[in-house]
N, C-alpha and C positions, 0 to 999 in steps of 0.2 A: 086474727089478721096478722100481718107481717109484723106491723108496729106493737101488735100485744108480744108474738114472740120474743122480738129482740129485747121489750122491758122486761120478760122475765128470763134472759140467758145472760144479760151481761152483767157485772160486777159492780162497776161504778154507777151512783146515784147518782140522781138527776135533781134539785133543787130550783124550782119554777118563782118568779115575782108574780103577787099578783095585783094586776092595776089593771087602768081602764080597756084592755086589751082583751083581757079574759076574767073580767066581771061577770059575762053572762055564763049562769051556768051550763050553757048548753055547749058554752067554749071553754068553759072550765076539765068538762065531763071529754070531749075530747084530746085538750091536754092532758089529761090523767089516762087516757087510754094509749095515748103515743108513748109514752113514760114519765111522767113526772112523779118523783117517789118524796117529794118534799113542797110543803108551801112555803115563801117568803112574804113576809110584810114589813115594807118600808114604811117604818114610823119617821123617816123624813117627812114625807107625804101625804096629806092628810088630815082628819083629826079625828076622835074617837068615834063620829059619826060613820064616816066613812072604812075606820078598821072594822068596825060591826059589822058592817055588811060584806066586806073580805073574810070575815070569820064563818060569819052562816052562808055564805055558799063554799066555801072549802069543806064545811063542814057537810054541807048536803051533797055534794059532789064526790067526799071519798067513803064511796059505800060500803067500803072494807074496812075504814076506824085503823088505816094504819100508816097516813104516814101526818107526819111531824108537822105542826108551825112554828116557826123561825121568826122572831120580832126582832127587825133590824134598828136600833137606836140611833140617832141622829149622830149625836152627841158632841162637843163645840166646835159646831163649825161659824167661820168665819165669812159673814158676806159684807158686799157692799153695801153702801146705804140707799137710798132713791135720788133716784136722776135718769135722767133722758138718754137715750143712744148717742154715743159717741162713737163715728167714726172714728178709725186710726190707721196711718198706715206706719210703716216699718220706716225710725227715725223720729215721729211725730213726739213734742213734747208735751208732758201734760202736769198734772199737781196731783200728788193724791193727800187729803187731808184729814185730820179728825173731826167730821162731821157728819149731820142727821143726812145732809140735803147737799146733792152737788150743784152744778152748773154746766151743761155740754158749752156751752160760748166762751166759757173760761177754761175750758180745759183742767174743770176740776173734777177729781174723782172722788165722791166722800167714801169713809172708811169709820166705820164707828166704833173700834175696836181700839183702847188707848195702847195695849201691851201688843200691838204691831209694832208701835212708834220708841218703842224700849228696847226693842230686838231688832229693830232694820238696821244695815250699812251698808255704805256705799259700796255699790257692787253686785250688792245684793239682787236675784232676779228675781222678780215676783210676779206669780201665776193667778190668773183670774180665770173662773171656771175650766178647773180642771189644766188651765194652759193654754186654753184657747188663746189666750193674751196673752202675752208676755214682755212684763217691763222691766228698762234695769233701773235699779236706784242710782241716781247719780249724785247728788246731794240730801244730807238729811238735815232739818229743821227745825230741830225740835218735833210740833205738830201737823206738820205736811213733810213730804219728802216730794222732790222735784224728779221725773222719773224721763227715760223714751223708751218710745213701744221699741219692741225689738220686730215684731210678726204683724203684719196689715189683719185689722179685724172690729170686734163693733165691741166696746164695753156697754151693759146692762147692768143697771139696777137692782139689785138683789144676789147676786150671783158671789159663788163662792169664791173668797181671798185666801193665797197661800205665798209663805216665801220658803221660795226652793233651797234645799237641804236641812231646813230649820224647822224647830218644832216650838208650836206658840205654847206660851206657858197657861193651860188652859186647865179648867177640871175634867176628869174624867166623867161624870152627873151633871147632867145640865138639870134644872125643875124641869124642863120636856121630856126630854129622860126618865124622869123619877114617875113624870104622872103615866109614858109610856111603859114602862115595867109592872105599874100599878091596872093598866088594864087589861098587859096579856098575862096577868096572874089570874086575874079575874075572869078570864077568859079564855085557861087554858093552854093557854101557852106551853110546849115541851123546851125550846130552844129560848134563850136572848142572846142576841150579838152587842156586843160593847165596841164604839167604834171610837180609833184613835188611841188607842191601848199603847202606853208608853212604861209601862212597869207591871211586875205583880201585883201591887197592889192597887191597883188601878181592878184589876179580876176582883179581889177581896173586897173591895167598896161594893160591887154588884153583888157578890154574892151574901154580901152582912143584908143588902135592902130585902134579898132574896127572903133569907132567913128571918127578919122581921117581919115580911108578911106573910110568913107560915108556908113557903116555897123553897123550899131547900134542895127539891127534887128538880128542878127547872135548871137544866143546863145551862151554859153560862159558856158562847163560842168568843174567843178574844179575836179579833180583827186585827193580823199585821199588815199596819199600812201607815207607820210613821219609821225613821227611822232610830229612835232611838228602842222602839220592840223589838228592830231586828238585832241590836246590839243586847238588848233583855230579855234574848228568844227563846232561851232553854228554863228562864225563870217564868217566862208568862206562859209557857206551855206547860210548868207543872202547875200552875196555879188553876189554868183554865180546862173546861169541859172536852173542849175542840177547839180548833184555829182555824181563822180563814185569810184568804191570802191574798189581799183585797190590790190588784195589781193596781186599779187607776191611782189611788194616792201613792202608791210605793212610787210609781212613776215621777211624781215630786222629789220624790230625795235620793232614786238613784237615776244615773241614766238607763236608756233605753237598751241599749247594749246590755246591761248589767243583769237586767231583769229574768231570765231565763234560770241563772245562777242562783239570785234571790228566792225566785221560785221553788226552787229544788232544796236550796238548804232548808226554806221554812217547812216544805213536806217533809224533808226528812226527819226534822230535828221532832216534827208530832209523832212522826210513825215510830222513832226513836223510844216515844214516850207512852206510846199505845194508844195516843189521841186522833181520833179523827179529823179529817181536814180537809179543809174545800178550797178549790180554786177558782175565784171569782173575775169579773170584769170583761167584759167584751170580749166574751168566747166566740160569738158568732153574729157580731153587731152589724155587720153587713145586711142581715135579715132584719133588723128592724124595718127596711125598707124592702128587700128584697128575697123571692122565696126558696132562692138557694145559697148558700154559704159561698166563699173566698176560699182556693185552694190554700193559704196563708193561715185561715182561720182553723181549716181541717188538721192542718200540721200542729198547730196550736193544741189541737185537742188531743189528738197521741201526743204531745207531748208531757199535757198534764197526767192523762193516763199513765204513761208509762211510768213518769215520775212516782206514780202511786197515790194518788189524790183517792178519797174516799167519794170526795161529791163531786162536783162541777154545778155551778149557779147561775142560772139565766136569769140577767135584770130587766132592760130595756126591751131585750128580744123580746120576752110574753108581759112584760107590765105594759108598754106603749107602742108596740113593733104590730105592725101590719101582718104577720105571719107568725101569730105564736104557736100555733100547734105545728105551722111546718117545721118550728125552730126545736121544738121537743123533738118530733118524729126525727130528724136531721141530726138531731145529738147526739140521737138513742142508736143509730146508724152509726156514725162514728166510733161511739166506745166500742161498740160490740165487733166492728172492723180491727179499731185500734186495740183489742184487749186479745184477739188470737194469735198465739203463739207466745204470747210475753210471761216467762217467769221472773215475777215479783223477786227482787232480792229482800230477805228476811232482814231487817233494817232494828227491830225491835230483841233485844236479850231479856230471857225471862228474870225477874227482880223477886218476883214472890214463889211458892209452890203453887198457887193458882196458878201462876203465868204459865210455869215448867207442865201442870198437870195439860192444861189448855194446849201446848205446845206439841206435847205430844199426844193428845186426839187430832189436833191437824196432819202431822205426822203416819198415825194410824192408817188415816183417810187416805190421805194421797199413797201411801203406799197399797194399799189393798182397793184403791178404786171406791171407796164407799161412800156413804153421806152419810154426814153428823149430822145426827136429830139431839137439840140440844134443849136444860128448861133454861130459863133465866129471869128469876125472878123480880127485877129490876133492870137487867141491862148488863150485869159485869159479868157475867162470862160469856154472852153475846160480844163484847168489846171485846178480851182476850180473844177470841177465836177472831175475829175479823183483824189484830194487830201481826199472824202470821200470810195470813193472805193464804188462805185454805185453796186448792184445785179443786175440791169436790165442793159440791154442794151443801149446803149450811141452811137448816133450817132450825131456830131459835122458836121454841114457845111457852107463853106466858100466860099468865090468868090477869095482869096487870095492863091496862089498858094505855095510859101512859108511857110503860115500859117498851110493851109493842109499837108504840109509834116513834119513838128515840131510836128505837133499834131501827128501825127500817135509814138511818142516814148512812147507816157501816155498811163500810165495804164488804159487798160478795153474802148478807145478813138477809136473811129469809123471815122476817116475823112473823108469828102468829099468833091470834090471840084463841084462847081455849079456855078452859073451865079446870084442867090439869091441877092440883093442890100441891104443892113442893113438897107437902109434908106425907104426902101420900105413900105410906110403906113400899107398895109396888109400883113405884115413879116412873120407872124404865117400861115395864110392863105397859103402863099409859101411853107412856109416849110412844111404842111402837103401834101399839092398836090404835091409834091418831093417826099416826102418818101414812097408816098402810088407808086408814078411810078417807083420810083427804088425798090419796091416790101419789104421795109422797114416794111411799115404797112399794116395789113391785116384789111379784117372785123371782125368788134369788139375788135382792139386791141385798148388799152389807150396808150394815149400818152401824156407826161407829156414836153409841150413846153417851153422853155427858151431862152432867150436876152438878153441882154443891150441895151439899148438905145443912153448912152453917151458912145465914145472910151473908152475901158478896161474895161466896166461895166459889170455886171450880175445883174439885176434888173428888171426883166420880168416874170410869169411864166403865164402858163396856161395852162389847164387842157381838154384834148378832147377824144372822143372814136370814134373811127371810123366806119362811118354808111356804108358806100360803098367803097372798095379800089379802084373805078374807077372815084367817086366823087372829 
C-alpha cells in the first residue's frame, strides 16, 4: 500500500505512545503498517498491570521482532495536592500552601512539596499543568506564598507544579522509577528514558541500577527538558545513549520564541556526538481530536527533519487521540515529503578509526550509487553509519535480537535479524548471499560491504557489484 511504501523509503523514524488508543491489537497492527518503527511506554501512566499488557500486544503486533520499547520514567514530578476545581480568572487572588488538602472557598491551593517553598520569589511565575495556569508569586511566607492568576482557567487537583526558569532541587530516581526500570528489565526492555536530567550524572545513576540488575545493554535516552541540561548538554550527551528533546518542559524555562533554537543546538550537539536523537512533543496534536494535521504542525515537522532528528515521537496523538493510525500515516507522509532533496550537513567528525573506517563506506556508497549491506553485532557500527547520514541505502544485519531492534531507532538504519556468525571466515560472502535472497540486491547493483572484526569495531569494507541475484 501507499503507507507500507513510504515507511520503508524515508529516513526518519517514527516513535509511537501506546495507551488506550491503540491497546487493541487490531489498531496496533495498523499503526505499525502506516509506520511506526518504535513503541513508547509512559511509565507516568499506569501501573505494572497495565504495562503488561502494553508489552504482550506490542509484542504480538510486531511480527518482524524489530522495533524497539522505549520505557518513559516518570521521574520527580511535582503535583498538586487534592482539592476541588477552582475557577480563576486573569488577576484573581489565591494561596498556595504546603499542604495534603486545599479549599476551593478559600482560595487555597495545596502544594505538598516543601523544597518549592525554599526556592520560590517574589516575582516568580509559576505554571500548573504544563501552563495552563499561570501565577505570579507576589509574596512569600514562609509556607504558603500569596499568588494572582496571570491567564483565566480552572486549577485541578493533582496536576503538575513547575516555577518558570527554575529547576526544583529533586532526585534524579524517584522509588517509581526504580520499581519502573525494574520491570522493563524484566520485560525486555531495549530503551529507558530518564526524565528531568540536569547533569551527567543524573545518566550514570541509571545506568549503575542498569548494571546492577544485569542490564548494561539497555540503552539509557536522557531527556533535555530542564534548563540546566541544556547548559550540561555536551556532558549529558556523552554520558547518555541518545537524547530527546522533550519540547513541553523546555517550554518552562525558555520562551516560546527561543524554542526552535533550542531545538537545533540539542540535535546538533547529539549528532555532534554520533547519538541519536528524537524530537518530541506535540508534533501533530491537533490530531488528537482531529484527522488531519495544522499547516503550522506540518512546518514543524520539516523542521525537525531537516534539523536532522533521528526519530520524531508521537504521545497524545496514538496513546489518547481519536486518530491514531491517521496520525502515523500523516507523519510518515510528511518526513518522506520533508526529507526529498535535503542534503544532511555532516555535523559529526570522526574521533576513532571505526568512526573514519565507517565514514568512509558512506562515502564509497554515495559516490558510486550503491548500498551498504552491513553486520553489526550489537549496534556500533550500525550507529557510525547512521551518524554520517548515508544517501544510499543501509541495511544492517545481526544474529542479535536485541541488537536488531535498537537499531531500527537510527536514522536511515535498515535492520535485520539473520542467523549470520560474525566470526564466520566468509562474513561478506553471507552477507551478499542474504541480501540478494531477501531481494536487497538486484543484478548489477553495488554494494558497498562493512564489519569489524574485533567487538565494537568497524574496520572492514569491500566493494562488490552484483553479477546474478540468484548467485
Amino acid at each position: 500500500t501507499s503507507l507500507e511504501r513510504v515507511a520503508m523509503t524515508r529516513r526518519t523514524k517514527i516513535v509511537v505512545t501506546i495507551g488506550p488508543s491503540t491497546w487493541n491489537p487490531e489498531v496496533l497492527s495498523r499503526v505499525v503498517r502506516a509506520g511506526a518503527d518504535a513503541f513508547r511506554v509512559n511509565f507516568s501512566h499506569g501501573d505494572p498491570s497495565i504495562w503488561s499488557k502494553i508489552v504482550r500486544v506490542a509484542r504480538e503486533t510486531d511480527k518482524e521482532a524489530v522495533r524497539p520499547l522505549v520505557g518513559d520514567l516518570q521521574g520527580p514530578v511535582v503535583r498538586l495536592g487534592k482539592v476541588g476545581e477552582i475557577p480563576v480568572a486573569k488577576g484573581d487572588k489565591l494561596t498556595l500552601a504546603l499542604t495534603e488538602e486545599g479549599d476551593p472557598e478559600k482560595r487555597l491551593v495545596p502544594l505538598p512539596e516543601r523544597s518549592v517553598f525554599e526556592i520560590v520569589e517574589e516575582g516568580d511565575v509559576l505554571l500548573i499543568e504544563s501552563g495552563r495556569i499561570a501565577l505570579r508569586a507576589d509574596e512569600v511566607k514562609g509556607d504558603s506564598v500569596l499568588c494572582t492568576a496571570l491567564i483565566d482557567g480552572v486549577i485541578r487537583g493533582g496536576k503538575t507544579f513547575a516555577i518558570k526558569s527554575k529547576d526544583l532541587p529533586l532526585p534524579a530516581l524517584t522509588d517509581r522509577d526504580v520499581d519502573a526500570v525494574r520491570f522493563a528489565v524484566e520485560n525486555g526492555f531495549d530503551y529507558i528514558s530518564l526524565s528531568f536530567v540536569k547533569t551527567s550524572k543524573d545518566v550514570d545513576k541509571l545506568k549503575h541500577l542498569l548494571r546492577d540488575l544485569g542490564a548494561s545493554h539497555v540503552k539509557v535516552v536522557a531527556k533535555i527538558e530542564t534548563r540546566s541540561a541544556v547548559e550540561n548538554l555536551e556532558e549529558i550527551v556523552e554520558a547518555a545513549d541518545a537524547v530527546l528533546v522533550a519540547r513541553g518542559d523546555l517550554a518552562i524555562y525558555f520562551d516560546l520564541e527561543e524554542m526552535p533554537k533550542v531545538q537545533r543546538r540539542i540535535v546538533n550537539a547529539a549528532r555532534a556526538q554520533g547519538k541519536p536523537v528524537i524530537v518530541a512533543t506535540q508534533l501533530l496534536d491537533s490530531m488528537v481530536n482531529n484527522p488531519v494535521p495544522t499547516r503550522s504542525e506540518v512546518v514543524d515537522v520539516y523542521r525537525a527533519v531537516s534539523d536532522g532528528a533521528d526519530a520524531l515521537l508521537l504521545t497524545n496523538e496514538t496513546a489518547v487521540g481519536k486518530y491514531p493510525v491517521e496520525s502515523v500515516a500523516w507523519l510518515s507522509r510528511i518526513i518522506e515529503e520533508a526529507e526529498k532533496g535535503i542534503t544532511w550537513e555532516t555535523v559529526a567528525k570522526p574521533q576513532t578509526l571505526y568512526e573514519a573506517v565507517a565514514k568512509a563506506a558512506v562515502t564509497i556508497a554515495d559516490l558510486l550509487g550503491g548500498k551498504i549491506i552491513a553486520y553489526s553485532a550489537k549496534g556500533s557500527t550500525a550507529k557510525r553509519l547512521a551518524m554520517y547520514r548515508p544517501k544510499s541505502e543501509v541495511h544492517v544485519f545481526s544474529r542479535n535480537p536485541a541488537a536488531v531492534r535498537q537499531m531500527n531507532l537510527l536514522w536511515g538504519i535498515k535492520p535485520h535479524l539473520s542467523r549470520i556468525d560474525k566470526k564466520d571466515p566468509n562474513l561478506f560472502d553471507r552477507l551478499m548471499e542474504e541480501a540478494k535472497n531477501r531481494g536487497i540486491l538486484a543484478y548489477g547493483d553495488i554494494a558497498i560491504l562493512t564489519a569489524g572484526i574485533r567487538e565494537g569495531a568497524t574496520d572492514m569494507i569491500r566493494v562488490e557489484r552484483t553479477i546474478n541475484a540468484k548467485e
